[in-house]
N, C-alpha and C positions, 0 to 999 in steps of 0.2 A: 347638505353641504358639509356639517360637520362633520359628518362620518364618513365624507370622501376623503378628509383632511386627516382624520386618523387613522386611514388608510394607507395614507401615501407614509403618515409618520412610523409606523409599524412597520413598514418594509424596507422603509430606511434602517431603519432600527436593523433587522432582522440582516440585511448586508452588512453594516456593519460588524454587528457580533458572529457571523461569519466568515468575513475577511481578519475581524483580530482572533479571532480564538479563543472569545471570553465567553463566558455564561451569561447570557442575559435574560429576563424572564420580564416582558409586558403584559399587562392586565385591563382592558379596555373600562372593566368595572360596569355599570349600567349606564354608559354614556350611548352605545347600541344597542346594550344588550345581551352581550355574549361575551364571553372572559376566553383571551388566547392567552395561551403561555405560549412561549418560542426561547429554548433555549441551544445554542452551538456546544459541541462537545468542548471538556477543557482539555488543554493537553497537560499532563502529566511524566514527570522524569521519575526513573530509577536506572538505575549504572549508568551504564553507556546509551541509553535509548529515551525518547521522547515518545510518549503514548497516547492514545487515548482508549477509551474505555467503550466499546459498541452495546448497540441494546440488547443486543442478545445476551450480553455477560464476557465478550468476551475481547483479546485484544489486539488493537492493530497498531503495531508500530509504525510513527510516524516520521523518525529522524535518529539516524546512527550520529552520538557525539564522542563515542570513542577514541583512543587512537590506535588503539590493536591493530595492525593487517591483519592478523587473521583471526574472525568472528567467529564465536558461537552462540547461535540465537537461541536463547532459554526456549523454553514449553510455556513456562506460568512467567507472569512478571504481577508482581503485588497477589499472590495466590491465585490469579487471574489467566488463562487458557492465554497462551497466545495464537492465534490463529493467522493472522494475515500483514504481511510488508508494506505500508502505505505508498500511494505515490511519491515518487523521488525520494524515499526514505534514506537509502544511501547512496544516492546521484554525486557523481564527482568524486566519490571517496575513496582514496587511494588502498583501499583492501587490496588481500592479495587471496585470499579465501574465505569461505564462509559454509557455516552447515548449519542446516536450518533444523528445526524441531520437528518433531513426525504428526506433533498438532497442525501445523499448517497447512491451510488450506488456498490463502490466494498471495500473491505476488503482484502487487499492483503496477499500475501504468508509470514507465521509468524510476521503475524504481530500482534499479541499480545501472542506471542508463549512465556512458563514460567511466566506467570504473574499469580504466584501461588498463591497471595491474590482474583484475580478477581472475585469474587461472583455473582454482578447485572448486567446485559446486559440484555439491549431488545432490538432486531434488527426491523431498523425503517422500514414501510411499501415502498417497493421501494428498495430495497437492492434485488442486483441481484447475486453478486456474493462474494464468501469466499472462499478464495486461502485455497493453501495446507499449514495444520498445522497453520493456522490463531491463533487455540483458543489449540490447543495443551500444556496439563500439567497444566492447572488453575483446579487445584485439586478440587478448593471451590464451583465449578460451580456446583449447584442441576439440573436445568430444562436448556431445550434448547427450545428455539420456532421459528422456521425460515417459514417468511411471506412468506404467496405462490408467490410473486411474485422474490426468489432466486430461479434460475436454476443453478448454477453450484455451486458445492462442492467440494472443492480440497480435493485430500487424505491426512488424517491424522487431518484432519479440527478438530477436536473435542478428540483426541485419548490422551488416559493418563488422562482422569477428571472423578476421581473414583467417585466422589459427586454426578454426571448425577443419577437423578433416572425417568426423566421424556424425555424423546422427541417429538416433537412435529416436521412434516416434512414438506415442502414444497409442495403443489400440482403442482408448478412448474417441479419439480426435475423428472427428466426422468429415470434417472438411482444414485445407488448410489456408492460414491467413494471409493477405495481401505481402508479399513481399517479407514471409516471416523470416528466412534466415538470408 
């Protein structure tokens, strides 16, 4: 019974430092028997960006605090690889362009969903992946050109950008997404 009760406490636990974004680390000690650590990533600011730090060493931007319109997203942040745009990273932000680093690799789910200024984008050679509804409702967007080396396409990835008069597809791409553009 007690070790149902430190069970349920642990998961509690675990949602919560989840939900805020703190590190937290539980230790059951010899109460069952087995020692858990469970820690959530922290997030981390340098310039204009909110991060965090992935296990593999490298990093995913979680939140543009800038106020530039027009972005450019470093390689390394803290001598750190940046690899990947987290979801909603720059949801709602009034950018007007952006060019991303040639380290990146994913562009997460809306994450730059209503960024109804967004015009210029050109996705760097090495970009593998664009979650669902990434680019969703940037009305100003005309052309799309995605380097053959992007295989996956999340649905709705492009969908609402009446301005599209060009696409340009991935020979990567196998199949394409529900309702991608």
């Amino acid at each position: 019974m007690k070790s149902s009760i430190l069970r349920k406490i642990i998961a509690g636990s675990m949602a919560i430092a989840m939900v805020a974004g703190t590190g937290i680390s539980i230790s059951t000690g010899n109460l069952i028997g087995t020692n858990i650590s469970v820690s959530a990533a922290e997030t981390l600011t340098e310039g204009d960006y909110e991060y965090q730090i992935n296990d593999n060493g490298t990093v995913t931007i979680t939140k543009y605090i800038g106020e530039s319109l027009t972005v450019t997203i470093p390689s390394k942040i803290a001598n750190t690889t940046v690899e990947s745009i987290g979801n909603n990273a720059f949801r709602e932000s009034k950018i007007t362009s952006v060019k991303f680093p040639s380290t990146l690799k994913t562009i997460g789910d809306a994450a730059f969903y209503r960024c109804y200024y967004l015009k210029d984008v050109t996705f760097p050679s090495g970009l593998v992946t664009i979650g669902q509804s990434a680019f969703e409702q940037c009305y100003l967007f005309t052309k799309v050109v995605l380097p053959d080396t992007v295989a996956t396409l999340g649905s709705y990835a492009f969908k609402n950008c009446p301005g599209v008069t060009s696409i340009t597809l991935s020979k990567a791409l196998t199949s394409l997404p529900h309702e991608g553009f």
